[in-house]
GUFI-279987 format. One line per field, with one value per residue (C-alpha): residue number from 0; residue in three letters; x, y, z. Coordinates in nm, 4 decimals, always signed. Example, Ala and Ser with C-alpha at 12.3 -4.5 7.8 and 13.67 -1.06 7.14 Angstrom:
// residues 2
i: 0_1
aa: ALA_SER
px: +1.2300_+1.3670
py: -0.4500_-0.1060
pz: +0.7800_+0.7140
// end
This chain:
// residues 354
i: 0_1_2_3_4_5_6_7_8_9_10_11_12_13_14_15_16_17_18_19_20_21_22_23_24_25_26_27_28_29_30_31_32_33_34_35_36_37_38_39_40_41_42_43_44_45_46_47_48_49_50_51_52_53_54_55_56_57_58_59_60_61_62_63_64_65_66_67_68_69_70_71_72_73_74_75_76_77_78_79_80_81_82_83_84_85_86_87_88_89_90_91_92_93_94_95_96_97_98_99_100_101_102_103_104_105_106_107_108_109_110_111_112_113_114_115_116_117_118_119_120_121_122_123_124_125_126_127_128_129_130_131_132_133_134_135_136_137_138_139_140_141_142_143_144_145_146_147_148_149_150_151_152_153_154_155_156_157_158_159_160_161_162_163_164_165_166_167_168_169_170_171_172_173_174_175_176_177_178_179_180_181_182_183_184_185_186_187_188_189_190_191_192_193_194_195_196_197_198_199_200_201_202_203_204_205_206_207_208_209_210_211_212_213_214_215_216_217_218_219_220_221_222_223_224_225_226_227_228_229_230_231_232_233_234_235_236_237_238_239_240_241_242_243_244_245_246_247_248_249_250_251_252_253_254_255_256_257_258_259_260_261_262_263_264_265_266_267_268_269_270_271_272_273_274_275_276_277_278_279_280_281_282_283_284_285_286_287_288_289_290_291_292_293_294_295_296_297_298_299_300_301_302_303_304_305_306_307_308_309_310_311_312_313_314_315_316_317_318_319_320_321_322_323_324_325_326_327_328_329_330_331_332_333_334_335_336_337_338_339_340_341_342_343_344_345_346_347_348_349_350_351_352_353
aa: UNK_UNK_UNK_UNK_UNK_UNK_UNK_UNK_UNK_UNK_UNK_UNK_UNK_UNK_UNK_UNK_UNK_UNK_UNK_UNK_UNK_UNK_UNK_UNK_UNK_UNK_UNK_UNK_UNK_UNK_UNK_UNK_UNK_UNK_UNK_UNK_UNK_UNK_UNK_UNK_UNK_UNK_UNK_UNK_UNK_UNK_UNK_UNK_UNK_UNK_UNK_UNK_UNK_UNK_UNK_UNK_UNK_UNK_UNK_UNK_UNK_UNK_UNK_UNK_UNK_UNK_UNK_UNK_UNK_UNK_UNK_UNK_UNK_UNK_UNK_UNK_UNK_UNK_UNK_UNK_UNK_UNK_UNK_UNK_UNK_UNK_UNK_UNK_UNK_UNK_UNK_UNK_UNK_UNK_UNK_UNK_UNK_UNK_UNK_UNK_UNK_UNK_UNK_UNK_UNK_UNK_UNK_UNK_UNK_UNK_UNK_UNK_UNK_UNK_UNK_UNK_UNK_UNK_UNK_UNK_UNK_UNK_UNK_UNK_UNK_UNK_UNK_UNK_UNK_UNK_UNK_UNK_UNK_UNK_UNK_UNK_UNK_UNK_UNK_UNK_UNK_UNK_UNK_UNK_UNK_UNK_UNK_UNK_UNK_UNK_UNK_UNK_UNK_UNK_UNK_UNK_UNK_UNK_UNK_UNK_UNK_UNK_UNK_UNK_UNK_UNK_UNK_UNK_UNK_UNK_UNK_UNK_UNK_UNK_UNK_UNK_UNK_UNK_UNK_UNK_UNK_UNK_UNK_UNK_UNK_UNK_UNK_UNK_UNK_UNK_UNK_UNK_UNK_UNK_UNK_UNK_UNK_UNK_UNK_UNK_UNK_UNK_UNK_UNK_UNK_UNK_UNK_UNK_UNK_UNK_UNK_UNK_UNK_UNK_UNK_UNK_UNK_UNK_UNK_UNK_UNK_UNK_UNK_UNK_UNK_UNK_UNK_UNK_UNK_UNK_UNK_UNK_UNK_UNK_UNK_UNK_UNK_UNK_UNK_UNK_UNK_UNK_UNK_UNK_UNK_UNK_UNK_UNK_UNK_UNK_UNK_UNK_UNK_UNK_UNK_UNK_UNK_UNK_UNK_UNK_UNK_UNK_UNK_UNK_UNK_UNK_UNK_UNK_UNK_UNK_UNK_UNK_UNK_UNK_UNK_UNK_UNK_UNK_UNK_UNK_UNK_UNK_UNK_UNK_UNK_UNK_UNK_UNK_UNK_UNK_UNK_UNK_UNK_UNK_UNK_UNK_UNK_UNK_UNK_UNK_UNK_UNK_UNK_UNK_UNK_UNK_UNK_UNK_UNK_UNK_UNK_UNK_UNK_UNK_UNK_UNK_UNK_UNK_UNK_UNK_UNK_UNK_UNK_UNK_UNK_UNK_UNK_UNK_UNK_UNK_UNK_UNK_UNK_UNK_UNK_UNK_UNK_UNK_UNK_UNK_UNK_UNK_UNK_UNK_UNK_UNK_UNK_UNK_UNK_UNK_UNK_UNK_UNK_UNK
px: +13.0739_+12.9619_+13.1404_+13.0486_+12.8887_+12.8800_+12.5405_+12.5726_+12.1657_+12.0068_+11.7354_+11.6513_+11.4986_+11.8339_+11.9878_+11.6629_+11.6399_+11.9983_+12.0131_+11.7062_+11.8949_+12.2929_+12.0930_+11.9098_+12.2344_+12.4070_+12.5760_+12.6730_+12.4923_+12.5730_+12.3072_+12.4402_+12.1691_+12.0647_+11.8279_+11.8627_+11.4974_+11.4362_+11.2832_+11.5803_+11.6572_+11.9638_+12.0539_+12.3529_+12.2148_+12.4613_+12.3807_+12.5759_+12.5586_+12.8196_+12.8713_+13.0218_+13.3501_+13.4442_+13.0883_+13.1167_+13.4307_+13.2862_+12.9349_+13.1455_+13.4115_+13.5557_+13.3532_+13.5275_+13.3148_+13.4714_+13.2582_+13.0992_+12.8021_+12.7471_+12.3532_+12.2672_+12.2930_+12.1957_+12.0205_+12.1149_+12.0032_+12.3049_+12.5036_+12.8091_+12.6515_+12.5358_+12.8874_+13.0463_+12.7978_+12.7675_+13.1888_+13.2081_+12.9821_+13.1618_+13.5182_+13.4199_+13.2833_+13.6429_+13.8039_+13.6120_+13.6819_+14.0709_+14.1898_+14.0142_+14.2380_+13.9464_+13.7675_+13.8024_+13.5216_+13.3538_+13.0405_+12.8917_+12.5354_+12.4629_+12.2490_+12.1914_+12.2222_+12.5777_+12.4401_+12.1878_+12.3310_+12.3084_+11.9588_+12.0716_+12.1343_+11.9133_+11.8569_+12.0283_+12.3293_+12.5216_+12.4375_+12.5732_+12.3765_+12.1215_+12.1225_+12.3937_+12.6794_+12.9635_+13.2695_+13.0625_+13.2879_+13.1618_+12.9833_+13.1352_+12.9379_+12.9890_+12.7932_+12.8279_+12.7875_+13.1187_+13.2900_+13.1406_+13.3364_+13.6207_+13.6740_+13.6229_+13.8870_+14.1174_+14.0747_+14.0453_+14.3850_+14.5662_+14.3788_+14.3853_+14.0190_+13.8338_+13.5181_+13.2283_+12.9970_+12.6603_+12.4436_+12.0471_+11.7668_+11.4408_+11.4390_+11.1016_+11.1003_+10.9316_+11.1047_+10.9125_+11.0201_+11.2353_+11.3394_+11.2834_+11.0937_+10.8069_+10.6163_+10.5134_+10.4371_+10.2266_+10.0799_+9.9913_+9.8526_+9.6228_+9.5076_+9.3953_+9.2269_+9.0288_+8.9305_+8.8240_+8.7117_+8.9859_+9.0827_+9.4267_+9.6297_+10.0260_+10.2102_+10.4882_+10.5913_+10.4989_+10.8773_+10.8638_+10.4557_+10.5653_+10.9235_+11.1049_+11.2416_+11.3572_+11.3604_+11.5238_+11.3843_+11.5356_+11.5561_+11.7613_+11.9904_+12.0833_+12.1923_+12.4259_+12.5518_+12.6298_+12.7149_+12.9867_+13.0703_+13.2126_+13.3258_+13.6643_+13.5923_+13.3729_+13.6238_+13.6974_+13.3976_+13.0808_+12.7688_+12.4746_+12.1719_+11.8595_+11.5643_+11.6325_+11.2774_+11.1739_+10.8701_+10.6228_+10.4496_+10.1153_+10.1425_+10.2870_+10.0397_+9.7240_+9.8987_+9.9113_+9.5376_+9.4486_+9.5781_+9.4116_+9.0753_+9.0902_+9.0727_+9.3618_+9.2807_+9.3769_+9.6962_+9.6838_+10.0135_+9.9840_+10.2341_+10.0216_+10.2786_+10.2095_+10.3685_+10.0834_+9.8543_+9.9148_+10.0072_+9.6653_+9.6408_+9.7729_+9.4513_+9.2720_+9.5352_+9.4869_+9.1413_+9.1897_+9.4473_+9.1810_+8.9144_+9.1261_+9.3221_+9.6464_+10.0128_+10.1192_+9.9057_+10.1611_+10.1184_+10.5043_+10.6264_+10.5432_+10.5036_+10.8305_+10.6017_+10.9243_+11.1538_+10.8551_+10.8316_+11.1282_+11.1602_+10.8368_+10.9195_+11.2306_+11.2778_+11.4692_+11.4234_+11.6349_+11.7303_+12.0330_+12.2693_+12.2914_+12.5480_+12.8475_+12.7080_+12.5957_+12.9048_+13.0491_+12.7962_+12.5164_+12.1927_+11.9165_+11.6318_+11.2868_+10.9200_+10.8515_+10.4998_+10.5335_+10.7428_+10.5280_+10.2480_+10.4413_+10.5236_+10.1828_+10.1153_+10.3357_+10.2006_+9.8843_+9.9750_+10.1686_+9.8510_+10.0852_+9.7783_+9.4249
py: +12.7696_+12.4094_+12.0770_+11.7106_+11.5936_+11.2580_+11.2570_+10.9890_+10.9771_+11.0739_+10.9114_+11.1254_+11.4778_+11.6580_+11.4580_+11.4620_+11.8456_+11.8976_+11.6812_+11.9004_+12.2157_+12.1481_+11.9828_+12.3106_+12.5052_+12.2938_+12.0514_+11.6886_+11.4490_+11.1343_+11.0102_+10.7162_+10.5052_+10.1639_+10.2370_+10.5450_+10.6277_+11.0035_+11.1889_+11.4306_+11.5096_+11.3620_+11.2021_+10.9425_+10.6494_+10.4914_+10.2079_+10.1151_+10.0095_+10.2966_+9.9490_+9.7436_+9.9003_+9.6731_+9.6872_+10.0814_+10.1217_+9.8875_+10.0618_+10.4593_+10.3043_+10.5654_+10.8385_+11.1362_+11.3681_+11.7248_+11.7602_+11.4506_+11.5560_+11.3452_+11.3867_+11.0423_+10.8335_+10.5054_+10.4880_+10.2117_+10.0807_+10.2354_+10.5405_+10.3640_+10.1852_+10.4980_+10.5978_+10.2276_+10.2259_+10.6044_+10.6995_+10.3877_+10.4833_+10.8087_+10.6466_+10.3885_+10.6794_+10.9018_+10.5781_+10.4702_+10.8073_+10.8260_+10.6335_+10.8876_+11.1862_+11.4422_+11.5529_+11.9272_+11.9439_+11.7413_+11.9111_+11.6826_+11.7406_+11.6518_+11.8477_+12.0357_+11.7218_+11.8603_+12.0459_+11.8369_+11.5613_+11.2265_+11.0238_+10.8738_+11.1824_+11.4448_+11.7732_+11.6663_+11.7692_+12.0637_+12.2278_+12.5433_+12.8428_+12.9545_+13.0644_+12.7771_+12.9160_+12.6921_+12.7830_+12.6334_+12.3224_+11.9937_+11.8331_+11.6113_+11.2697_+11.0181_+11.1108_+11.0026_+11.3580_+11.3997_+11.0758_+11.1242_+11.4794_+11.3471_+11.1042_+11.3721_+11.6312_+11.3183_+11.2933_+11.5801_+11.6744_+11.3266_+11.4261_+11.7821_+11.8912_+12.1060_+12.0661_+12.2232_+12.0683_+12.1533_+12.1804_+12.2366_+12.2301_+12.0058_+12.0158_+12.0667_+11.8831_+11.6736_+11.3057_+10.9801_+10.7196_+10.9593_+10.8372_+11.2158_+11.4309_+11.6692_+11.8575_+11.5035_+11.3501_+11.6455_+11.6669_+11.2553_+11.3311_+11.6557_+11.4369_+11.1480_+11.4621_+11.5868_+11.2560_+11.0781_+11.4205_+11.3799_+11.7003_+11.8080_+11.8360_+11.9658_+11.6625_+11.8568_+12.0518_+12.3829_+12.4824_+12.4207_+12.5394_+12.9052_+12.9157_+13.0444_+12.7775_+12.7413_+12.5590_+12.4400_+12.4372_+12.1812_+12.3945_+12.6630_+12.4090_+12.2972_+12.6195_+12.6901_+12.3347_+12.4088_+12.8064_+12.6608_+12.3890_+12.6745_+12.9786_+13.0020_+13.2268_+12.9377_+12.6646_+12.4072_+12.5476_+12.4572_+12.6411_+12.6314_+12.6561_+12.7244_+12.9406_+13.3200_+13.3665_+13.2330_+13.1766_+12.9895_+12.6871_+12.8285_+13.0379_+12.7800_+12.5128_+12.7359_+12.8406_+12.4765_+12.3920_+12.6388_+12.5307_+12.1942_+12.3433_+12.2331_+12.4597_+12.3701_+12.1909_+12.4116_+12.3369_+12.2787_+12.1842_+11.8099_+11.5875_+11.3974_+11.2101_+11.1731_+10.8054_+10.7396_+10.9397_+10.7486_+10.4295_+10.2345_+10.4304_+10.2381_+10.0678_+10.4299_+10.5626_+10.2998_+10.3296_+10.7309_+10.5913_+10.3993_+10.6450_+10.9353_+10.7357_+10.8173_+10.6822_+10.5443_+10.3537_+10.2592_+10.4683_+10.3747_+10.5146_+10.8353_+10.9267_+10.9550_+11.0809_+10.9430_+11.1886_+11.4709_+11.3724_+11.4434_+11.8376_+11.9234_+11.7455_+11.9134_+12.0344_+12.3452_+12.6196_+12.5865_+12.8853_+12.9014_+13.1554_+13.1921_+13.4884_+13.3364_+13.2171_+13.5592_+13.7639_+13.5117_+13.6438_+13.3314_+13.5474_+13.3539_+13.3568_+13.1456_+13.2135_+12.8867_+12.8524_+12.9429_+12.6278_+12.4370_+12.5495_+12.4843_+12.1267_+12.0476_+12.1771_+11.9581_+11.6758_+11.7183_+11.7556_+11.4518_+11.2814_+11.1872_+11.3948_+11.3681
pz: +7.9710_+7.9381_+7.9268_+7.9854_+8.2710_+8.4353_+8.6744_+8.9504_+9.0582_+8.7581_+8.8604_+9.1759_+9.2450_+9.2193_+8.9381_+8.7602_+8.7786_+8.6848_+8.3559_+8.2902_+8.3180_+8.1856_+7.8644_+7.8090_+7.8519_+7.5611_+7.8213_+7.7026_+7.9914_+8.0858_+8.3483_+8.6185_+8.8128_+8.8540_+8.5680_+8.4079_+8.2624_+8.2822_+8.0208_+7.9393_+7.5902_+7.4514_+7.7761_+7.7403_+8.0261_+8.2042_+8.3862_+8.6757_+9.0448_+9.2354_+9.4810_+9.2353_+9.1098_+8.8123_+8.6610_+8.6937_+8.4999_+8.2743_+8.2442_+8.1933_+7.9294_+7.7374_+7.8267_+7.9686_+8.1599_+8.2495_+8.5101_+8.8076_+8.9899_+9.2865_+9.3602_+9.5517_+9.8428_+10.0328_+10.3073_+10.5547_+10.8916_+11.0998_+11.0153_+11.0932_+10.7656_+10.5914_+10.5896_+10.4896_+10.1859_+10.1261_+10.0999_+9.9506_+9.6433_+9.6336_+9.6220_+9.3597_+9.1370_+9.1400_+9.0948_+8.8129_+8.6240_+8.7196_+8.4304_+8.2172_+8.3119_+8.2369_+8.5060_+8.5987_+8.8724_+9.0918_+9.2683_+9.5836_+9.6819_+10.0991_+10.3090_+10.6602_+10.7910_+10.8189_+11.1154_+11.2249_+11.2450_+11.0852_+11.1503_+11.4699_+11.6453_+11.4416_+11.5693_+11.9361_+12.1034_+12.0769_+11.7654_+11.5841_+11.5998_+11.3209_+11.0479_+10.9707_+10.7733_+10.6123_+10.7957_+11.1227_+11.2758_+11.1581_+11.4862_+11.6855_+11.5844_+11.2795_+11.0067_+10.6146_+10.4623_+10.6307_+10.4909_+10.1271_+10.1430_+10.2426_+9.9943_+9.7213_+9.9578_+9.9494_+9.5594_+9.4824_+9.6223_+9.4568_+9.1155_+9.0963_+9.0063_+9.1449_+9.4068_+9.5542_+9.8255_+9.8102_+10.1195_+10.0251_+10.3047_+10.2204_+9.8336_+9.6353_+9.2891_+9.0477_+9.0986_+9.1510_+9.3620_+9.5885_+9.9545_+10.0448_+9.8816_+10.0739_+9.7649_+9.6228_+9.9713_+10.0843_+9.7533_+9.8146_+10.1697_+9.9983_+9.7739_+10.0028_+10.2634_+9.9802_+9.8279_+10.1407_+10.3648_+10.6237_+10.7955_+10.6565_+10.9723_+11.0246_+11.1174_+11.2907_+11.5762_+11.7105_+11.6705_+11.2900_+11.2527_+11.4500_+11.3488_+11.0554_+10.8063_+10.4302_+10.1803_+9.8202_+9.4566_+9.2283_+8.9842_+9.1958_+9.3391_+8.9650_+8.8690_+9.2015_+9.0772_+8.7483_+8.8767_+9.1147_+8.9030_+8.6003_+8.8396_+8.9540_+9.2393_+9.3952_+9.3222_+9.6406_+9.8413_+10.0279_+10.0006_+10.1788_+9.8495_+9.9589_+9.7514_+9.9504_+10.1094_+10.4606_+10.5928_+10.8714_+10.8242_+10.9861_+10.6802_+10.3990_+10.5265_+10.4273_+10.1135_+10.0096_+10.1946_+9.9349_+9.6279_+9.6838_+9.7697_+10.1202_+10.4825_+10.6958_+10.9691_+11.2965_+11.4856_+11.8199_+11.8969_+11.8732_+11.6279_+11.4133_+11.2074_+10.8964_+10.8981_+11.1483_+10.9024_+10.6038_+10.7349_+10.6107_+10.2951_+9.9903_+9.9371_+9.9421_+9.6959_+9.4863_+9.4312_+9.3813_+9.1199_+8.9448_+8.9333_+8.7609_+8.5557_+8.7415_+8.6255_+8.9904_+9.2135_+9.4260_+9.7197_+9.8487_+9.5410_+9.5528_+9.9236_+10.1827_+10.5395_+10.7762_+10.5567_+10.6074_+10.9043_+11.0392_+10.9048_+11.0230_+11.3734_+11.4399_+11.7547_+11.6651_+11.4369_+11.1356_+10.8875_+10.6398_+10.5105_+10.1695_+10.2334_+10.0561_+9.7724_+9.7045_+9.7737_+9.4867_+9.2561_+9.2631_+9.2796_+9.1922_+9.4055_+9.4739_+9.6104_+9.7806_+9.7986_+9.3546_+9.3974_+9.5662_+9.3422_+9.0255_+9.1671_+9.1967_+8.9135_+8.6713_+8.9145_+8.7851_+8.4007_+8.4377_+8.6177_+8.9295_+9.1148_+9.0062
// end
């Protein structure tokens, strides 16, 4: 099945990934941002601010998506902010496509931040035991990932389309100019260890370096999206997507030492942010840019270490069920370190990474 699909974020490692796939499976796409400019075959840009609701309608016209895939956010100083701005952008979107009366689905991408916690309050409090599963009580704190699904419940029920909420852990995939993405930050901070001789040291905790974790290809969330976005058994649902392997970072950190050429520094239970790390590197970067010819030399472009740093900080170990998604009849799975390793890979090709 296939329809037309209205992608709010484009722009962004999950948007970016998903044009990518619906266009391959014989999907119309319409990409939203600020500036549209992916490389996606046959992609219809829209361009369009989600905070200004009279130049969206404007930018979407006539167009009449099927199907809305809400992939983005803002992030703002204050979650009280974050959710201001963030259900805001959501609201303006389903308003904007009302008029059009064609919208069977509407599939919203958040995050474990649902039981985290927002920012503010990460990883503190009570929180529900792991491996998180969705029918786990939303915690008892503000937080936007709530709001945003809220406005699409409240929407969804005056409208009568269908919705899915999608919750992936850290994602891995190729996006530049991300406010969170890991593979292309730790790919950055390999780089700048192997260029300059720097030991290359785990930022994080010793919860996350000797605990289990998980993570979430691009790729793989895309197809859940599109998977729960044309199944009727996984209509008005939320599912935890992550890739269906787990793993240590005292193992994953040697796997990706390795593919750079480097030995992993040895942990010895000190954080070593890599905020702290990197904070006097865009010079250094630059001049790596200039010697290999690479497409960005601007280091705060490619590199998020506060978004790193706060998975590989937690305090808490932090595994996810993917049980429902599979009882439903979603069965892809994902070798992390392959997607690392493919990341870097296309990195390279694309001379992101010397």
């Amino acid at each position: 099945m296939s329809g037309t699909a209205l992608i709010a974020g484009v722009s962004g490692i999950v948007g970016n990934n998903l044009a990518h796939h619906l266009a391959a499976s014989g999907w119309t796409v319409q990409g939203l941002a600020r500036r549209p400019a992916i490389d996606c075959p046959g992609l219809d840009p829209v361009a369009a601010d989600l905070l200004d609701p009279e130049g969206l309608k404007r930018a979407i016209g006539d167009r009449r998506p099927t199907h809305v895939f809400i992939t983005t956010w803002m992030r703002q100083a204050t979650e009280a902010e974050n959710i201001r701005v963030n259900a805001g952008m959501v609201r303006n979107l389903l308003d904007a496509v009302r008029p059009l009366e064609s919208v069977r689905h509407v599939a919203l991408v958040t995050g474990l931040k649902h039981y985290l916690g927002p920012f503010e309050a990460y990883g503190k409090g009570r929180l529900p035991a792991t491996p998180f599963r969705e029918d786990q009580p939303r915690l008892d704190v503000e937080n936007f990932y709530y709001a945003q699904e809220d406005e699409v419940f409240a929407a969804a029920e005056r409208d009568g389309f269908g919705w899915s909420v999608h919750r992936p852990h850290t994602i891995i995939g190729y996006a530049l100019g991300n406010a969170m993405n890991m593979g292309v930050t730790l790919a950055v901070y390999a780089t700048l260890c192997r260029e300059t001789g720097r030991p290359f040291r785990f930022p994080g905790s010793a919860v996350q370096w000797n605990g289990l974790t998980d993570m979430t290809d691009a790729r793989l969330l895309a197809r859940n999206l599109t998977w729960a976005s044309t199944t009727p058994a996984a209509r008005n649902e939320a599912f935890n997507v992550v890739n269906g392997d787990v793993f240590r970072w005292n193992w994953m950190w040697g796997r990706i030492a390795g593919w750079f050429g480097l030995e992993p520094a040895a942990f010895d239970g000190t954080v070593r942010p890599l905020e702290e790390q990197m904070a006097g590197d865009a010079a250094e970067w630059a001049g790596i840019a200039a010697r290999h010819g690479l497409v960005e030399a601007d280091l705060g472009r490619l590199a998020s270490p506060w978004h790193t740093d706060a998975d590989l900080g937690r305090p808490i170990e932090v595994v996810t069920d993917m049980g429902k998604s599979r009882r439903l009849g979603f069965l892809d799975y994902q070798a992390t370190d392959q997607s690392f390793f493919e990341l870097f890979e296309r990195l390279r090709t694309a001379k992101v990474i010397p």
